[in-house]
Each structure stands twice: as structure tokens, then as C-alpha cells.
N, C-alpha and C positions, 0 to 999 in steps of 0.2 A: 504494500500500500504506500508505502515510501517513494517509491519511484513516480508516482503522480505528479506530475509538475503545477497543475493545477488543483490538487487534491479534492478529486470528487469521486475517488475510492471509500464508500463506507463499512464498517461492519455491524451486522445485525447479528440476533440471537443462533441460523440457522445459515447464514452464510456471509458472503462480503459483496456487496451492490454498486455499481457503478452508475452516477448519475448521467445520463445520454445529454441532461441539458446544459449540465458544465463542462462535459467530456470533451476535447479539443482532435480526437483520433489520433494521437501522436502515433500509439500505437504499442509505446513502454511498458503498460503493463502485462502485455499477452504472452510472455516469456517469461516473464516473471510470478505466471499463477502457475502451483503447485500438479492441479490438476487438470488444466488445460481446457479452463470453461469459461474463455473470453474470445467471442467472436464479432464483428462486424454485425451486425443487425441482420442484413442482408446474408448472412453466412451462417445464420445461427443451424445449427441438425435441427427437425422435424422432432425430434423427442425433448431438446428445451425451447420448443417455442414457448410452451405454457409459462419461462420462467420471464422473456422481454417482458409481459405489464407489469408482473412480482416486481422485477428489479426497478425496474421506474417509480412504479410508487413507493417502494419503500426507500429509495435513495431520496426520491424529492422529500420524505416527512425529515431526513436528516440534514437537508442540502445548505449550506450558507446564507 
């Protein structure tokens, strides 16, 4: 979450959320998750689509 240059990496209870309306696409963090579950909107797999509005809303209740 560090590497965010604009820090709109949050963490919540059951994962860590990135806010799409602070997010600049530098693209630093996607090498730098653990588990390899940060994708381009447009590139997300068909089994997390369910999670794009999760992470929106819950990044925007944390957002600056």
C-alpha cells in the first residue's frame, strides 16, 4: 500500500480496496499485491467482477 503515490490504496476488514476515483493508473501497485488481484477495470476475470462495485464503495466510504 506504500507504493501508492497518490494513496488511494485502503484496507478494510476482509481485504484492501482501491479507490478508481483517486487512482491515477500509474500502475505500481499490480506487482506489488501479494496475490495478484489488481486489474485494469476493463481486464478484471469474469469471477471478480462481482468484487468492481464492492471495491468502489467501500474505498469511496474511506476516500480523503
Amino acid at each position: 500500500m506504500q507504493v501508492c503515490p497518490v494513496d488511494c490504496i485502503y484496507e478494510i476488514a476482509d481485504q484492501v480496496v482501491i479507490n478508481p476515483d483517486e487512482c491515477i493508473d500509474c500502475g505500481l501497485c499490480e506487482p506489488e499485491c501479494p496475490v495478484t488481484a489488481i486489474f485494469v477495470d476493463t481486464d478484471v476475470p469474469p469471477q471478480w467482477k462481482e468484487y468492481i462495485e464492492k471495491n468502489k464503495t467501500e474505498s469511496q466510504k474511506l476516500a480523503h
